[in-house]
VEXSEPA-994865 format. One record per atom (N, C-alpha, C): y, z, x. Coordinates in steps of 0.05 Angstrom, whole numbers, padded with zeros to 5 digits, always signed. Layout:
<voses>
YZX
...
</voses>
This chain:
<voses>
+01535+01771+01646
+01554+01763+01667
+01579+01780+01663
+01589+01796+01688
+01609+01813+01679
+01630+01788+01700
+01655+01786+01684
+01678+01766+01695
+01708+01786+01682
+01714+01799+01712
+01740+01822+01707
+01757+01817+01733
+01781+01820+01724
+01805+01825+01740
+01815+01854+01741
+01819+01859+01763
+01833+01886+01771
+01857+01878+01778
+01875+01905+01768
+01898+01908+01778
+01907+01939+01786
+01928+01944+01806
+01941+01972+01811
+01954+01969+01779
+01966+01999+01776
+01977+02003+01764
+02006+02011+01772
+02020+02011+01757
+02060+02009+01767
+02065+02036+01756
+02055+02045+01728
+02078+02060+01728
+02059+02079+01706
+02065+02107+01692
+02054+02126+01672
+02056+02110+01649
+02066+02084+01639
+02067+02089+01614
+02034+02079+01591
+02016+02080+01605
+01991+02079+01598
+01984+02102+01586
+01997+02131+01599
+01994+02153+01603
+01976+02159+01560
+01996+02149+01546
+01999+02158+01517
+01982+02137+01510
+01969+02112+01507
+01951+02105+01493
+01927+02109+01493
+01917+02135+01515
+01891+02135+01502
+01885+02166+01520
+01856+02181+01519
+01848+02201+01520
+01819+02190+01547
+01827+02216+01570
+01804+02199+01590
+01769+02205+01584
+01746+02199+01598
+01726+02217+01593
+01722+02208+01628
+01704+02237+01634
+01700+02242+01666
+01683+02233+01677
+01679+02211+01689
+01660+02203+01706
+01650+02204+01732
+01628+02206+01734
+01615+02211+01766
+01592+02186+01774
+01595+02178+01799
+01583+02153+01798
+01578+02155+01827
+01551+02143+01837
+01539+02134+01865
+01524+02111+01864
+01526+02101+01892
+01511+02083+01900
+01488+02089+01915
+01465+02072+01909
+01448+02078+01918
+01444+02050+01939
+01436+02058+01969
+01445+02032+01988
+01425+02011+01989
+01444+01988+01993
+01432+01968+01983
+01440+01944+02006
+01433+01912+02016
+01444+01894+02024
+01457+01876+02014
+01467+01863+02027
+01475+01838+02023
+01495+01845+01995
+01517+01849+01987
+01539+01852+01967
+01527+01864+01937
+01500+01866+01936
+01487+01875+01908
+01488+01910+01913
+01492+01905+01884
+01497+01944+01880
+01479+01954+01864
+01476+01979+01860
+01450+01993+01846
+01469+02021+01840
+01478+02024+01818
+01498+02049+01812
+01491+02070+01796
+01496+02086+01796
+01482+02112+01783
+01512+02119+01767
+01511+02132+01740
+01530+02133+01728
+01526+02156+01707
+01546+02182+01712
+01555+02194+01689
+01576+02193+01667
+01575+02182+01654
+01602+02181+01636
+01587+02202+01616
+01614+02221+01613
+01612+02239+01598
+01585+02256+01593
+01572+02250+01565
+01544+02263+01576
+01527+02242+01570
+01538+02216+01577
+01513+02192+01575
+01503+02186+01608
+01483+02181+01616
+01477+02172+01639
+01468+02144+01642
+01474+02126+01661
+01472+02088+01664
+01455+02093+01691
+01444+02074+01692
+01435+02054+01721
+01445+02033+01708
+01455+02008+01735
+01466+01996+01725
+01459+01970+01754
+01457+01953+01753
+01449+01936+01778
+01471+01904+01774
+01487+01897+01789
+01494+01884+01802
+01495+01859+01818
+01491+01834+01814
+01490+01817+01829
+01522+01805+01850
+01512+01791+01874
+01536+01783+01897
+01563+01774+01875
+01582+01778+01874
+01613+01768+01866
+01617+01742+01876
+01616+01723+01863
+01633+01692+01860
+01660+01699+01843
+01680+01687+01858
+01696+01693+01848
+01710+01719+01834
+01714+01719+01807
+01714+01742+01798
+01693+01750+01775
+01671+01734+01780
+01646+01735+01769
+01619+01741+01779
+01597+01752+01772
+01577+01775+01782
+01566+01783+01757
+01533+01780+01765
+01517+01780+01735
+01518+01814+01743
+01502+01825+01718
+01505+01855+01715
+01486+01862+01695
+01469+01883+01695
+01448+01896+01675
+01446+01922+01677
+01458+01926+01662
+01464+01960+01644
+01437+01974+01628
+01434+02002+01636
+01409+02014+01627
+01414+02041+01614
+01417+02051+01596
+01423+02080+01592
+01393+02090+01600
+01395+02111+01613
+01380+02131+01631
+01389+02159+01618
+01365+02181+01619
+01369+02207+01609
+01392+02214+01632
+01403+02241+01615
+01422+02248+01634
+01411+02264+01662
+01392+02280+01652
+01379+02302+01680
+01371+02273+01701
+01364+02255+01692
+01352+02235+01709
+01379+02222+01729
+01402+02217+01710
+01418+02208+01723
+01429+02229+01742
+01431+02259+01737
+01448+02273+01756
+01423+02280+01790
+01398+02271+01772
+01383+02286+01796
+01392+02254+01820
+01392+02231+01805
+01394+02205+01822
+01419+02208+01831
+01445+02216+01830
+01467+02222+01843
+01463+02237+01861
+01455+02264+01856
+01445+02291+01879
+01427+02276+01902
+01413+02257+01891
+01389+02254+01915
+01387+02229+01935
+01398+02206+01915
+01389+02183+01924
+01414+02174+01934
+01433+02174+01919
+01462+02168+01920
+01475+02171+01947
+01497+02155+01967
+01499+02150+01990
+01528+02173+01983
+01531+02200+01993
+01564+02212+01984
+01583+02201+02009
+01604+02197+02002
+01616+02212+01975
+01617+02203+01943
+01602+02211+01927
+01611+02202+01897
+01632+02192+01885
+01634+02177+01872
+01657+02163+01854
+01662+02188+01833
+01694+02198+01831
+01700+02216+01808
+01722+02206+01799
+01717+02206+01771
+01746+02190+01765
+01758+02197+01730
+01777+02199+01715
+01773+02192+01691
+01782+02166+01684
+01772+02153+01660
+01772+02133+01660
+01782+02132+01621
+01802+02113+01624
+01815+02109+01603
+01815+02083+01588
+01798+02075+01558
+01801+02052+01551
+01826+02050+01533
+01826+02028+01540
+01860+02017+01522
+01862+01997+01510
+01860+01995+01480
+01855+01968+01476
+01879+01955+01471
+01875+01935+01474
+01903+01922+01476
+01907+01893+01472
+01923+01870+01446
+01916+01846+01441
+01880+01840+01442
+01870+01848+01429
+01843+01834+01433
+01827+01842+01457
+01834+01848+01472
+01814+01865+01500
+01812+01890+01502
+01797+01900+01523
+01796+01921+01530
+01803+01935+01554
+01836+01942+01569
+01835+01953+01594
+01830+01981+01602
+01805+01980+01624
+01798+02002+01628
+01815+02012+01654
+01834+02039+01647
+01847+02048+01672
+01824+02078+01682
+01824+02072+01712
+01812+02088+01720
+01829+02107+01747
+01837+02126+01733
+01847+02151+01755
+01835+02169+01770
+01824+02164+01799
+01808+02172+01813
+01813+02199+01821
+01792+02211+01828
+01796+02237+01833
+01778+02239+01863
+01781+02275+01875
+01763+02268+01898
+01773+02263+01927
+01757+02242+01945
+01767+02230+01963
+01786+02207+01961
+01777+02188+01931
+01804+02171+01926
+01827+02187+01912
+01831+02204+01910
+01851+02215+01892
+01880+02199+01893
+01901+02191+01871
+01922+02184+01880
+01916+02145+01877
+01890+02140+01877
+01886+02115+01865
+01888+02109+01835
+01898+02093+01823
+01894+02083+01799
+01903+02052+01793
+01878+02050+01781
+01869+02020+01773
+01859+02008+01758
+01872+01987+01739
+01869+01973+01719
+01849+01961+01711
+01830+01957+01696
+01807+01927+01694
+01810+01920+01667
+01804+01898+01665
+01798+01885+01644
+01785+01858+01645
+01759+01864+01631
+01740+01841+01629
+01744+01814+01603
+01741+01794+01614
+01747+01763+01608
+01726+01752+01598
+01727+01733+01579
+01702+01719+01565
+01695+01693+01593
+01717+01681+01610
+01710+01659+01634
+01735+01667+01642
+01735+01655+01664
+01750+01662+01696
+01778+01651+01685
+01781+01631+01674
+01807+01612+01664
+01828+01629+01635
+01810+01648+01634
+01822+01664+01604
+01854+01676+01611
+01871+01658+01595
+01886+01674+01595
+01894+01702+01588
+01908+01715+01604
+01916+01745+01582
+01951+01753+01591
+01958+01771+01571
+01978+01785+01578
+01981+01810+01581
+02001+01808+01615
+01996+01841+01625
+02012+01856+01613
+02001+01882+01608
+02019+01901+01603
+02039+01910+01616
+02064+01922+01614
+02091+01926+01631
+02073+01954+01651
+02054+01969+01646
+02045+01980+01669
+02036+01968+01677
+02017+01936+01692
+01999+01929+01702
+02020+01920+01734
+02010+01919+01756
+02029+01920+01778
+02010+01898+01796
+02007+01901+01817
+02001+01882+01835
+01968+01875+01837
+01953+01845+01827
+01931+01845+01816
+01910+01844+01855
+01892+01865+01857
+01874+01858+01871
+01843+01859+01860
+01833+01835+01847
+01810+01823+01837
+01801+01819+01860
+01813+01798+01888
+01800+01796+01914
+01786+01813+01931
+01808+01837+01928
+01813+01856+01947
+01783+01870+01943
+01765+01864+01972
+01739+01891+01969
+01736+01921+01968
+01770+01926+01985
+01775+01954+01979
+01770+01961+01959
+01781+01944+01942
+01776+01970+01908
+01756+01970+01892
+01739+01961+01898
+01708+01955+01894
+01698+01985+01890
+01691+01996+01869
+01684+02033+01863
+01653+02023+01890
+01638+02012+01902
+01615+02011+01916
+01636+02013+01941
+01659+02000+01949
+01672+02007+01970
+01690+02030+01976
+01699+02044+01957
+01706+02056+01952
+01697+02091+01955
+01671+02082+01952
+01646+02108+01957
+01650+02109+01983
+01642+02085+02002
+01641+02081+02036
+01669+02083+02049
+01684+02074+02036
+01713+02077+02047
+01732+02088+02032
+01735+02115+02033
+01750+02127+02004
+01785+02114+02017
+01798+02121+01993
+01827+02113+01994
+01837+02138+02001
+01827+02156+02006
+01846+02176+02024
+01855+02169+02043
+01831+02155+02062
+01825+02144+02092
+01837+02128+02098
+01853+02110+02081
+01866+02079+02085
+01887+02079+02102
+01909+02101+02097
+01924+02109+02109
+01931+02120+02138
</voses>
């Protein structure tokens, strides 16, 4: 069960705690709010599948996949435009926030996550963390592919 809050980010000072690695990521199309994601991080390759979002909760099953396998499933199957992004972990009090700086058609996006043991967990934000959209479907990396943030505007 993956249970995460997103947030924008406010300001660079994230910039210095950590080092990004480059990711490339597609969806492969699907109904009804479930996702099927194809994923390069660095030189590891994921499939990764998705159940509908309650709340800010949504089961999730993670697969490492060869890499040739994963780039040929991006090239082929994958709906473009691709997710490009680097992506920065930060650990911080006991969690882990993952900032992700988009590149691409979202370019100019960047956005916070950090995953929760249950929905009620408290945490404390960092002085970068800025205005939280967990709701918001826009920033959904599966909506994101279909509606880049260039376009918003």
């Amino acid at each position: 069960m993956e249970i995460e809050r997103k947030f924008l980010v406010s300001n660079d000072d994230w910039r210095t705690l950590a080092t990004g690695t480059l990711y490339r990521q597609g969806y492969i199309p699907t109904t009804d709010q479930r996702t099927v994601r194809v994923r390069i991080a660095g030189q590891q390759g994921f499939l990764t599948i998705k159940g509908k979002t309650q709340g800010i909760s949504r089961s999730e099953f993670e697969y490492e996949i060869p890499l040739e396998d994963a780039a040929q499933l991006l090239d082929t199957l994958c709906d473009p435009p691709l997710i490009e992004k680097h992506r920065y972990r930060i650990p911080l009090d006991g969690l882990v926030w993952e900032v992700d700086e988009f590149l691409g058609e979202n370019a100019g996006l960047i956005v916070a996550e950090v995953e929760l043991a249950d929905e009620a967990q408290a945490i404390a934000l960092p002085s970068w963390i800025g205005q939280e959209v967990s709701s918001d479907l826009r920033y959904y990396n599966s909506n994101l592919a279909k509606h880049p943030f260039r376009h918003w505007h």
